[in-house]
Every structure is written in structure tokens, then in C-alpha cells.
VOPAGU-2260 file (C-alpha; in pm, 1 decimal, decimal comma):
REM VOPAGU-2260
SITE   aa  ch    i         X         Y         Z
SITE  UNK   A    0    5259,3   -1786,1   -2911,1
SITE  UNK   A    1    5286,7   -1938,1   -2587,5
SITE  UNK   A    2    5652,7   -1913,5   -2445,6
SITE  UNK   A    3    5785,7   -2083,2   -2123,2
SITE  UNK   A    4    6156,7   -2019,0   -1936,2
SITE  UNK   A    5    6301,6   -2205,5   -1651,4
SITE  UNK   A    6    6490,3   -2090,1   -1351,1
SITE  UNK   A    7    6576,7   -2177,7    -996,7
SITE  UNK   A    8    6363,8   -1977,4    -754,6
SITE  UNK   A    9    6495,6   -2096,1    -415,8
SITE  UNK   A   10    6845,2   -2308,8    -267,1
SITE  UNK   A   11    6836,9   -2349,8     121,6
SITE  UNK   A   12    7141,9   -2499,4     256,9
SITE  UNK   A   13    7307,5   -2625,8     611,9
SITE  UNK   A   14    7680,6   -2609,9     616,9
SITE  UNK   A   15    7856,8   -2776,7     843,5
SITE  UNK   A   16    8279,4   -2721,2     815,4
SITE  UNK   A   17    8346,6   -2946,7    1143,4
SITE  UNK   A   18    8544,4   -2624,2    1257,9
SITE  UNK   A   19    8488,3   -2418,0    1582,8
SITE  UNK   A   20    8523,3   -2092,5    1408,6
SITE  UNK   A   21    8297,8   -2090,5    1124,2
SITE  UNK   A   22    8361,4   -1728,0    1028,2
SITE  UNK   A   23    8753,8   -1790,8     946,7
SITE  UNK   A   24    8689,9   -2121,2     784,6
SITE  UNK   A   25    8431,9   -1967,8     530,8
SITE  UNK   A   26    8639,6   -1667,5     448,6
SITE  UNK   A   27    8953,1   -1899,4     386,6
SITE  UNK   A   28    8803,4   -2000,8      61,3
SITE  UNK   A   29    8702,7   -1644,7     -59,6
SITE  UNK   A   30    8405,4   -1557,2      48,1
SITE  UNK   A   31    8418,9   -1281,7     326,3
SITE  UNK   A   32    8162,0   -1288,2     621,5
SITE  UNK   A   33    8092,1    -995,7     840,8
SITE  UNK   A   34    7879,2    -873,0    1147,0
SITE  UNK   A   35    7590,0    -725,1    1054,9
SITE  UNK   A   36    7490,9    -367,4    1087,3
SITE  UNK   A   37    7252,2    -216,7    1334,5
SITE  UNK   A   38    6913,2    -229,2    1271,4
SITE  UNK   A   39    7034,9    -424,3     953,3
SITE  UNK   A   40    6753,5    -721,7     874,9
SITE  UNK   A   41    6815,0   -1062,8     892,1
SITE  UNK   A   42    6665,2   -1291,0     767,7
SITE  UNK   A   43    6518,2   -1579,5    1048,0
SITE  UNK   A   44    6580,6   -1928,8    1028,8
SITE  UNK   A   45    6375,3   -2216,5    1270,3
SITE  UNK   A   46    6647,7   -2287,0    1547,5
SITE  UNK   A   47    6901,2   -2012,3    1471,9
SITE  UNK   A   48    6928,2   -1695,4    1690,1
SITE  UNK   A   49    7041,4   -1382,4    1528,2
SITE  UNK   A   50    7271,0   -1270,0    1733,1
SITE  UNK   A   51    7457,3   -1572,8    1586,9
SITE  UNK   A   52    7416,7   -1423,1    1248,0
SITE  UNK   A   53    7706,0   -1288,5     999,8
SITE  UNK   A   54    7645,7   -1141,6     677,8
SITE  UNK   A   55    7719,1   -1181,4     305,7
SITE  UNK   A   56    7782,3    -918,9      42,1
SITE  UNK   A   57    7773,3    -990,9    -322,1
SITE  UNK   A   58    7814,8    -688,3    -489,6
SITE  UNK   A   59    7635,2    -620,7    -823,2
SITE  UNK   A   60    7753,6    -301,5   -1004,2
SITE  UNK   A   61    8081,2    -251,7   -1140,5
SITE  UNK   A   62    8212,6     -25,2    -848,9
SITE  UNK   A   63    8102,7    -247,7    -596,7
SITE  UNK   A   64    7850,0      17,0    -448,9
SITE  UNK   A   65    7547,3    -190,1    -472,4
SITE  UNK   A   66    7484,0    -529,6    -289,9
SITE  UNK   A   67    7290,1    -819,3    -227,2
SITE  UNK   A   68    7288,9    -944,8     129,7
SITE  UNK   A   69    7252,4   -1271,0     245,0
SITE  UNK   A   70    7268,8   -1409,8     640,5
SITE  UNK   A   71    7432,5   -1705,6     725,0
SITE  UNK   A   72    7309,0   -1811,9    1012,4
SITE  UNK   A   73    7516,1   -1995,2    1253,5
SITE  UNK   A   74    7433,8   -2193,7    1538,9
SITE  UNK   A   75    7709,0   -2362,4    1768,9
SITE  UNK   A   76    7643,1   -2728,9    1821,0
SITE  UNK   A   77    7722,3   -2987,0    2130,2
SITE  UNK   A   78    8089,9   -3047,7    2036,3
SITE  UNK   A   79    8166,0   -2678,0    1982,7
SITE  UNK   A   80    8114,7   -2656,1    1622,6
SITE  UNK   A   81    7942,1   -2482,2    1426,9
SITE  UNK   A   82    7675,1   -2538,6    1182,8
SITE  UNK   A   83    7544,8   -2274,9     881,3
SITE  UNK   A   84    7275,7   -2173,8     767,1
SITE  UNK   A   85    7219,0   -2000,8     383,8
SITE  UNK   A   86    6896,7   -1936,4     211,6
SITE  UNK   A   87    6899,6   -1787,8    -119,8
SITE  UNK   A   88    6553,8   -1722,4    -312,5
SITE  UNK   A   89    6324,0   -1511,2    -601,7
SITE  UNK   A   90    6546,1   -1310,3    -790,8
SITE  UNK   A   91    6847,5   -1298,7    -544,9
SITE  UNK   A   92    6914,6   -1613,6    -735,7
SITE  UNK   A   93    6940,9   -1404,8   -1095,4
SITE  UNK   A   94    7233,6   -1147,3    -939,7
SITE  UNK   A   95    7431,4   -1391,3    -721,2
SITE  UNK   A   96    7699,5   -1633,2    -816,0
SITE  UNK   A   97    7474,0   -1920,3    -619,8
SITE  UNK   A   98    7643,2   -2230,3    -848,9
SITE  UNK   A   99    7966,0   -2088,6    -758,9
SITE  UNK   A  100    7919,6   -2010,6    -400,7
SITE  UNK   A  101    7762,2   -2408,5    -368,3
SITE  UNK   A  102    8070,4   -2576,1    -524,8
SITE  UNK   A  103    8311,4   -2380,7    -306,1
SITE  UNK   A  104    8174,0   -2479,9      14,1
SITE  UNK   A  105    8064,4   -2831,7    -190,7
SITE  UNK   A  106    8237,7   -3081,5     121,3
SITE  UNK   A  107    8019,3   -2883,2     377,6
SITE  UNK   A  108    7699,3   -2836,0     216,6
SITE  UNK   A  109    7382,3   -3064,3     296,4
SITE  UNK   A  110    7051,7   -2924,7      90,6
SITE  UNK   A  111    6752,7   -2882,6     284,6
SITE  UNK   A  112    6502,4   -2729,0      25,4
SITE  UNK   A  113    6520,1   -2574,7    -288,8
SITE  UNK   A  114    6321,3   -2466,0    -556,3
SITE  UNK   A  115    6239,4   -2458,4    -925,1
SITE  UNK   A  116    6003,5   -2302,1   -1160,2
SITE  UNK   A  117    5902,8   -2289,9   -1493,3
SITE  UNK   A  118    5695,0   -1974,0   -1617,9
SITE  UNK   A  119    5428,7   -2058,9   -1897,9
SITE  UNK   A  120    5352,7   -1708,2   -2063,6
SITE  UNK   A  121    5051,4   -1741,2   -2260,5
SITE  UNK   A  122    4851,0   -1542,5   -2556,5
SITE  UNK   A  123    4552,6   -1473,2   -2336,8
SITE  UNK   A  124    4401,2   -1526,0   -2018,3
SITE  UNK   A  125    4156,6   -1710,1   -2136,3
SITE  UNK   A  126    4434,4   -1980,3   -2281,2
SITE  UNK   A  127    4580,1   -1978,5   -1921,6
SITE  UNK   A  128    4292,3   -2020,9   -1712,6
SITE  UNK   A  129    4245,2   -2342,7   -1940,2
SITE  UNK   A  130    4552,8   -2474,0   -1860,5
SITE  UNK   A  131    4521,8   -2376,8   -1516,1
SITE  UNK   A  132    4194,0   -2560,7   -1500,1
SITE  UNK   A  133    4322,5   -2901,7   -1694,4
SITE  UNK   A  134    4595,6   -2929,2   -1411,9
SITE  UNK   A  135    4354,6   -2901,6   -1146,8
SITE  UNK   A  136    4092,6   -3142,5   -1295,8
SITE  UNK   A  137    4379,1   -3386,7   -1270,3
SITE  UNK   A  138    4440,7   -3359,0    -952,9
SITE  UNK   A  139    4047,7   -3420,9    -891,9
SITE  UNK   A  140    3927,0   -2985,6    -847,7
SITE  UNK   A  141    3649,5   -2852,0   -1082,7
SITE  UNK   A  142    3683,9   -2432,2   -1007,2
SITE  UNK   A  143    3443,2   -2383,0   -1274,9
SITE  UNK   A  144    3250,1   -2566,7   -1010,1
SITE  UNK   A  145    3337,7   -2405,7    -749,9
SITE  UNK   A  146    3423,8   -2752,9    -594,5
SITE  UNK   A  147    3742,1   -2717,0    -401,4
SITE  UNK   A  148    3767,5   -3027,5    -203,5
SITE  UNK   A  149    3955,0   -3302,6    -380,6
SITE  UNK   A  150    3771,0   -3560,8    -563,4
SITE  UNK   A  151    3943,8   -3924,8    -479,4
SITE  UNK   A  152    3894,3   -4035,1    -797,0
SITE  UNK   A  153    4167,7   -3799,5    -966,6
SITE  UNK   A  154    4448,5   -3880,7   -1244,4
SITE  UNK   A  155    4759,6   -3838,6    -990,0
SITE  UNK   A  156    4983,0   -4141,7   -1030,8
SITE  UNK   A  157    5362,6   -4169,1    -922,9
SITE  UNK   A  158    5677,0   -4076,6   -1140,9
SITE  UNK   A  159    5953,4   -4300,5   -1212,2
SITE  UNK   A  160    6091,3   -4314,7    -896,8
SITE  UNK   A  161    5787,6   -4383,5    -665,8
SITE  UNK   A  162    5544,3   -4605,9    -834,1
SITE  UNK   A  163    5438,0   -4791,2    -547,0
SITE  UNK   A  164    5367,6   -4474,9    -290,6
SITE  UNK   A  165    5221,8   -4222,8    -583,4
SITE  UNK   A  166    5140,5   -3858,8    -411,8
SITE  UNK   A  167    4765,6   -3842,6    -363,6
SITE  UNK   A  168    4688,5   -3522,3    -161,5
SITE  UNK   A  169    4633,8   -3202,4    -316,8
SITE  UNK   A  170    4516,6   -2913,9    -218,1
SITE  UNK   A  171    4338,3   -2562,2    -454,8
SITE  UNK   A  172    4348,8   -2202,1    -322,1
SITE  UNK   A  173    4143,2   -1892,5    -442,4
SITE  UNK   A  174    4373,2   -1581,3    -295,7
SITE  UNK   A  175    4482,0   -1364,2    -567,4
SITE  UNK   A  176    4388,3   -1624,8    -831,2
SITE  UNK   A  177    4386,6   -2002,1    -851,3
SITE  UNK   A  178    4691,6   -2167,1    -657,0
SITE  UNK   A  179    4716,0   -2560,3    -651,2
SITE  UNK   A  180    4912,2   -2787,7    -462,4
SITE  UNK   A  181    4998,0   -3133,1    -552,2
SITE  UNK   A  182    5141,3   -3277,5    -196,8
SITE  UNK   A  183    5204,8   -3083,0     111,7
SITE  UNK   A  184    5409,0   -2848,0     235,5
SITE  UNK   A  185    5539,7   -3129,0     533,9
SITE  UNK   A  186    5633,0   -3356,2     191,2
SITE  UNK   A  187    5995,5   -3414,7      25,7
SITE  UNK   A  188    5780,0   -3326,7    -315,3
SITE  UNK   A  189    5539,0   -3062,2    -389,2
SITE  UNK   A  190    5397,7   -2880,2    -664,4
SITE  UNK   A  191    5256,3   -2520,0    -710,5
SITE  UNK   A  192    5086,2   -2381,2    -969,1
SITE  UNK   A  193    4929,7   -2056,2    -950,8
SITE  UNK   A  194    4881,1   -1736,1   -1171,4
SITE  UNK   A  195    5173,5   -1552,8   -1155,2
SITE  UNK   A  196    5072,7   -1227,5   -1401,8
SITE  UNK   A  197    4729,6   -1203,1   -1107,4
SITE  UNK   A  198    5014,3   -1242,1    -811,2
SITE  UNK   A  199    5242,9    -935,2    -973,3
SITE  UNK   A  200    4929,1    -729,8   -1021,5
SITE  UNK   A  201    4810,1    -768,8    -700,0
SITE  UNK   A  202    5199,3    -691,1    -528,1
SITE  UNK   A  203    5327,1    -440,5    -795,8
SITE  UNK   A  204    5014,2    -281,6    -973,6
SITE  UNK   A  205    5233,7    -393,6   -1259,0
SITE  UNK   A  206    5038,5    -550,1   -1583,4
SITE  UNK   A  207    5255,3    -896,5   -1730,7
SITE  UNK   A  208    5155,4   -1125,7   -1997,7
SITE  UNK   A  209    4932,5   -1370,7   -1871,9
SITE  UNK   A  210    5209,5   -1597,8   -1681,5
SITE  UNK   A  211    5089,7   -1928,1   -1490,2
SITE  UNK   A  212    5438,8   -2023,8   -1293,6
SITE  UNK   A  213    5422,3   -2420,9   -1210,7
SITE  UNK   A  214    5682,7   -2435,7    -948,6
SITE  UNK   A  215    5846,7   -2783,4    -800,1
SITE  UNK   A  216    5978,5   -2796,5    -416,9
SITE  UNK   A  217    6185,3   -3057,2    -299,2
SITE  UNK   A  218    6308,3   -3128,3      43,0
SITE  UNK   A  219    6563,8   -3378,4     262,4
SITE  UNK   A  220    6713,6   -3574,5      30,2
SITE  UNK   A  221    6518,2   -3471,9    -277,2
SITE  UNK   A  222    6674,8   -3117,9    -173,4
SITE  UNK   A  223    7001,8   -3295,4    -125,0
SITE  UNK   A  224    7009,0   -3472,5    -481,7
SITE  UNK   A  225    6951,1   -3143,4    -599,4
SITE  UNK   A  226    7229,2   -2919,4    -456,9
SITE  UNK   A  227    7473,3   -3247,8    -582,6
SITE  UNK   A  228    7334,3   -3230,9    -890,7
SITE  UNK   A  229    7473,5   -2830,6    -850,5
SITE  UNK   A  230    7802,3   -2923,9    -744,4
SITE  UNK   A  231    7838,8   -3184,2   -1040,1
SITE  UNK   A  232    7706,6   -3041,0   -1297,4
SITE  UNK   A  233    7934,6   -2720,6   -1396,2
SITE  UNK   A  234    7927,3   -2763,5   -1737,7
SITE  UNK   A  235    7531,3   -2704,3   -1780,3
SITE  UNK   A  236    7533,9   -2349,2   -1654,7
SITE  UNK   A  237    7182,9   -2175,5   -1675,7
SITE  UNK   A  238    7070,0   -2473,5   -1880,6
SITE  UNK   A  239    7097,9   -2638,4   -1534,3
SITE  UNK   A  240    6730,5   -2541,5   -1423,2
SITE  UNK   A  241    6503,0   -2670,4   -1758,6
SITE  UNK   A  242    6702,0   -3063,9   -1677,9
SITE  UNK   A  243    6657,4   -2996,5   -1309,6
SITE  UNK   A  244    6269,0   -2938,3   -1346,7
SITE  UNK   A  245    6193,2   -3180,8   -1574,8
SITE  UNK   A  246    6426,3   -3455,5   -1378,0
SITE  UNK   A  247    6209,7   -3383,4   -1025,6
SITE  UNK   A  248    5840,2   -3370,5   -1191,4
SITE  UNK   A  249    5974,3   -3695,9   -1405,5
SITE  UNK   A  250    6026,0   -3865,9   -1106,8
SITE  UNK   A  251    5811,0   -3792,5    -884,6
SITE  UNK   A  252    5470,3   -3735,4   -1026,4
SITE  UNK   A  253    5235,0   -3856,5   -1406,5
SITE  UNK   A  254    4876,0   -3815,7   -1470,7
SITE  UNK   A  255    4644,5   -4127,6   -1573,0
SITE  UNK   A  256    4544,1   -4066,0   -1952,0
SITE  UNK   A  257    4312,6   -4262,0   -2180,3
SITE  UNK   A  258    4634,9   -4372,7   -2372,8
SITE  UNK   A  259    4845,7   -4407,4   -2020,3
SITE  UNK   A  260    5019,0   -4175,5   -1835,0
SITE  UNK   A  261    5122,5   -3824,0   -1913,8
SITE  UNK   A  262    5427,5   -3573,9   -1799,5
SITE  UNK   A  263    5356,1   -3276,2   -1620,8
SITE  UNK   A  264    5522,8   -3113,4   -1889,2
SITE  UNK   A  265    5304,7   -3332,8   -2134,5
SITE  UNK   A  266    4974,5   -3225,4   -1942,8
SITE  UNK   A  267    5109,9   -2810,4   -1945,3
SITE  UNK   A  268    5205,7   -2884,8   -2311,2
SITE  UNK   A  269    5541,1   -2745,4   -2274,9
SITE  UNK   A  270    5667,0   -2950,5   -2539,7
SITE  UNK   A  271    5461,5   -2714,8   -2759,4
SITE  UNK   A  272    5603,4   -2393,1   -2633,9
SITE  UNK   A  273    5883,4   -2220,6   -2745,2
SITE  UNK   A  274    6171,4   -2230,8   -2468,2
SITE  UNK   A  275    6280,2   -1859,5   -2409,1
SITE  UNK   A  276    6612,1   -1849,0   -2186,3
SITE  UNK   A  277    6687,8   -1539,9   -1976,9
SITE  UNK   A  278    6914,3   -1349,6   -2138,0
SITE  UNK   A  279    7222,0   -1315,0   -1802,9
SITE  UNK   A  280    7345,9   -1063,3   -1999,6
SITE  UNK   A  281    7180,0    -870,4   -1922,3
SITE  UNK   A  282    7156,3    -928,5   -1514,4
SITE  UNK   A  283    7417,7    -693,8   -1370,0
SITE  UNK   A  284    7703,6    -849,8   -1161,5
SITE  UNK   A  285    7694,4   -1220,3   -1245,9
SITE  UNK   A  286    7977,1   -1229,6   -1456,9
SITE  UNK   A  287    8166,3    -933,7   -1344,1
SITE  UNK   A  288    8152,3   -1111,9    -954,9
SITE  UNK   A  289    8294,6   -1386,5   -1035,4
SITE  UNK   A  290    8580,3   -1215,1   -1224,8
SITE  UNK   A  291    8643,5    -991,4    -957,3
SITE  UNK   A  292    8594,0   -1309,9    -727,9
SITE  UNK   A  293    8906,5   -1443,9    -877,2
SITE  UNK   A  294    9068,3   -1105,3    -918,8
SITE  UNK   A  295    9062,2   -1001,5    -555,6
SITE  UNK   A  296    9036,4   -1274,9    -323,0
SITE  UNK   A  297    9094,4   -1629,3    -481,1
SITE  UNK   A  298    9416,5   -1537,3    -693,9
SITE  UNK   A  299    9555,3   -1334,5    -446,9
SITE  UNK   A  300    9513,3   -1628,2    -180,4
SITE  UNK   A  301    9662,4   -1850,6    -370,6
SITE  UNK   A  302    9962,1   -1654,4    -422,7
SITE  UNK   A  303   10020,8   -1621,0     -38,0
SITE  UNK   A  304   10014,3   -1995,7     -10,1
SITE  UNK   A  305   10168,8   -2111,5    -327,4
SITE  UNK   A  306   10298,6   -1845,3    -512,9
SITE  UNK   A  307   10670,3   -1964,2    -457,1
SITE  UNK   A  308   10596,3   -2300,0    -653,5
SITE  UNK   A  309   10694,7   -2335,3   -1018,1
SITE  UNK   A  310   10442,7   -2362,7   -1282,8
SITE  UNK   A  311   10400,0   -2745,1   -1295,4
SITE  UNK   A  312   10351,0   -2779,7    -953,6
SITE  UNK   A  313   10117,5   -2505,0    -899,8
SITE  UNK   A  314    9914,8   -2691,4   -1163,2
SITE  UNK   A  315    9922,4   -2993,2    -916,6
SITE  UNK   A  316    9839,4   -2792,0    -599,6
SITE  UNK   A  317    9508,0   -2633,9    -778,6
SITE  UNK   A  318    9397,1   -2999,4    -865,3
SITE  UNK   A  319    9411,7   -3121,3    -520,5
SITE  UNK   A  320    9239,6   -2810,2    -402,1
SITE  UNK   A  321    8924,1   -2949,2    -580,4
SITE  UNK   A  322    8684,5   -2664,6    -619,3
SITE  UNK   A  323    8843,7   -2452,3    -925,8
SITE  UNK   A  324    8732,8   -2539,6   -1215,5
SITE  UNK   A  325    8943,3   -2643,5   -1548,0
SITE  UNK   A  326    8851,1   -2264,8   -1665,7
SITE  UNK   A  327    8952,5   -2122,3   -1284,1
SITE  UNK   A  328    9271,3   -2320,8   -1271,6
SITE  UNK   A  329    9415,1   -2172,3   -1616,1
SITE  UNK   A  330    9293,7   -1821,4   -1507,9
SITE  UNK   A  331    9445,5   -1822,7   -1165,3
SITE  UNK   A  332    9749,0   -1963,7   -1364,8
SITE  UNK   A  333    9769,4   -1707,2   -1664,2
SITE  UNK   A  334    9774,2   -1411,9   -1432,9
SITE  UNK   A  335   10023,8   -1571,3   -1160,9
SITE  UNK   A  336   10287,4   -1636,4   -1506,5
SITE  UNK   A  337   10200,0   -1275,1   -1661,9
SITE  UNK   A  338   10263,5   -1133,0   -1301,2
SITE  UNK   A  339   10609,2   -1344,5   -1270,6
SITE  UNK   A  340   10690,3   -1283,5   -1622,0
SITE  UNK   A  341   10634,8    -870,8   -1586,2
């Protein structure tokens, strides 16, 4: 039975806190930065030196042994501030609290890319290949041609939200398996679609079901939209990515018919699959970091600053804080009145 499952695969964001000293700004709201080690990687961003860089841990195991790292670049600007830089991708984005970390810093964040995929896991490679092959006819390819150049003539029209400039360009691939491109990587809009089961085999040695990831990549204010849509919508939690995907292909891209136009999802048939959702149960440290987020840093914090208020008006001072959640507020409440009351 073919199966599909959604999930964010990258969020690139600039932070800027209109503060000269980025470092203590970002670690007042419970997050702690740090130098990085020698010889410790970093990862590069276009216009950022790393010398500038500081690091983030997010620890995933229950003793805090084991970490994730990501660099925040920094980069000082004209006026003496400072702008950030975070990228967070692949399965990083599985371990770390990402929807948390975007909502705390929500007034200084400004997406610049980001990325979301939905993985198609089919009963044979055969069935795939198909599939594969139906996408690419649309976007004017024949592989079982061997004609890569784009035909003209193809059945790319625009979404709902650009009817009257419709993406045109495309592009096919043959390195470790079919990979098409609908737009360009210079666009706010592209699509990839490639076999993911012949990419994992050719990295790993490691045999998958026959998996053909169709991944969407938005940038500027696509990108933007996208991280807003993050901050906003809190109630959605990992159901956030399926609406996210289907909202950005929706939009920007359908495929001329013979009865009109079609869906991505309509041409991939994912209405036809069964939805499987990854089970973050599973995924070590999700749940127990942002428990021991609260635990350790935010609920202590607030105590320094507003520990000496009574209970109604702590309730007040939370709400004007803005980024705790109805959930955060009455936990960072509970244990401040069990502490008081022990």
C-alpha cells in the first residue's frame, strides 16, 4: 500500500534583536549561546565570518550528555548591531525544539528559506518510477526518452496565488536517480522531486522501501509567510508540516488536465495514500527539552524577575511577556505556587 508522511526538512532564519550585544539578548529569553570549541565545525553562512560565530546546544538524552549543535552566526552591522544567523535542516529538525525556539525569538525573526517534504513510500519500484515519470512528463521531460531538455509545450500552470506569472522553467537530473526541478534555485518557489530510497543507498549502503521525496522550497517572503505561519500556529504541532505543504504547492503551482487543472498532490495521488505520521515518541529529547527548558532556565528566570508578585499579577506579567504559551503560563505558574506553598 502506498504510504506518504510529511515533515519540515529545512528553517533558515536572520534575527535581528536591534541590540549591540546579541549574545546577552538571546540568552535573556532562555536559550544559552556559547563560544565554540577549537577545531569545533561551523557551519558557513554567505556574508558571515566565523570568528563571529557562537554556538547552540540542544541536548537530546535524558542526562544531557548528548547534543545537537547549531551556529548562530552573527555579523555586526553599520549602527553597531547585530544581526543572526540560524539554519536548522534534515533530521536536526526531528530532535530540536525548532517551533519553540522560532516563537521565542518570534519579534526578531525574518525567514529566509525553509523547507518541506513529503515522502511517498511505494509497493515497488516499478510503481515509483511511474510516478516519478508522470511528474516529469508534466513538466514537459520524457526519461524513458532519454530527452532531458524541457519541452515548451508542458502542463505547468500557476497556483492560486500566481495565475498571471505561472512558473515555467524546469529542470531533470540523472545523478543517483531521477531528480526534477520545477523553478530554480534563484526562485522564491521550487520543487524537487527525486528518489530518495536510490539517494540513501548510494550515501548509507542502506536498503529503504522504494521512497520518492517531493520536496517544496520557498524563499524571501514565501520563506517569511512560512516561519509566521510557525509563530501563529501553536496549536497544529507536527500536523503543522502536511497544511504547510499542501498550502505552498496550492499556491504556487497546478498541472493542465483534460478535465482542468490538477494539484500536485492530485497528480502524486496523495489523496490515495494512507497518511503515516512520525511517531515523536519515539525521537529522543523533544519533549524532555522542552520540559527541562522550562525547568532550568525559563521558570527559574522568571522567578528572579517576578517571583515577589502575587499570583494574579504574575498571571498578568506572563501575558505581556507574549511568547509562553496558555500551557507554559500555567506550568511556570503551578510550580512557582507549589514552591511558595512548600
Amino acid at each position: 500500500m502506498k504510504t506518504v508522511s510529511y515533515r519540515m526538512d529545512g528553517v533558515f532564519m536572520t534575527l535581528v534583536p536591534n541590540c549591540k550585544d546579541f549574545r546577552d539578548a538571546f540568552n535573556a529569553r532562555g536559550y544559552e549561546l556559547r563560544d565554540p570549541h577549537d577545531n569545533e565545525p561551523i557551519r558557513l553562512q554567505r556574508g558571515y565570518r566565523p570568528e563571529n560565530a557562537l554556538m547552540l546546544d540542544i541536548p537530546f538524552d535524558e542526562k544531557g550528555h548528548e547534543f545537537i549543535t547549531l551556529t548562530v552566526n552573527t555579523r555586526p552591522e553599520e549602527d553597531e548591531t547585530v544581526t543572526g544567523f540560524i539554519a536548522m535542516s534534515g533530521k536536526q529538525l526531528d530532535y530540536i525544539p525548532y517551533e519553540h525556539i522560532v516563537r521565542t525569538y518570534s519579534d526578531w525573526i525574518k525567514g529566509t528559506r525553509a523547507d518541506v517534504a513529503v515522502d511517498i513510500t511505494f509497493p515497488s519500484q516499478e510503481e515509483l518510477d511511474e510516478a516519478h515519470i508522470k511528474l516529469c512528463k508534466k513538466a514537459g521531460f520524457d526519461p524513458k526518452r532519454g530527452k532531458f531538455t524541457q519541452n515548451p509545450d508542458n502542463d505547468l500552470a500557476g497556483g492560486r496565488r500566481n495565475k498571471k506569472r505561472p512558473i515555467k522553467k524546469a529542470s531533470l537530473t540523472a545523478s543517483e536517480g531521477l531528480t526534477l526541478y520545477i523553478g530554480s534555485r534563484q526562485s522564491k518557489f521550487m520543487v524537487r522531486a527525486y528518489d530518495k530510497s536510490a539517494e540513501v543507498l548510494a550515501k548509507t549502503g542502506k536498503v529503504i522501501e522504494p521512497t520518492l521525496r517531493v520536496e517544496i522550497e520557498v524563499k524571501r517572503e514565501a520563506a517569511n509567510g512560512l516561519v509566521k505561519k510557525l509563530i501563529n500556529s501553536q496549536d497544529l504541532g507536527h500536523d503543522l508540516a502536511p497544511m504547510l505543504w499542501n498550502t505552498l504547492a496550492d499556491d504556487h503551482i497546478s498541472f493542465k488536465s483534460a478535465t482542468g487543472l490538477e494539484t500536485l498532490a492530485e497528480v502524486m495521488g496523495i489523496d490515495q495514500a494512507e497518511i503515516i505520521k512520525l511517531d515523536y515518541s519515539k525521537i529522543e529529547g523533544e519533549k524532555m527539552e522542552y520540559e527541562r527548558w522550562l525547568r532550568k532556565q525559563a521558570i527559574p528566570k522568571y522567578e528572579r524577575e517576578y517571583g515577589h508578585l502575587d499570583v494574579e499579577d504574575k498571571v498578568r506579567s506572563l501575558s505581556r511577556i507574549g511568547f509562553f504559551s496558555q500551557e507554559e503560563m500555567a506550568t511556570i505558574l503551578g510550580a512557582l505556587i507549589y514552591k511558595n506553598e512548600a
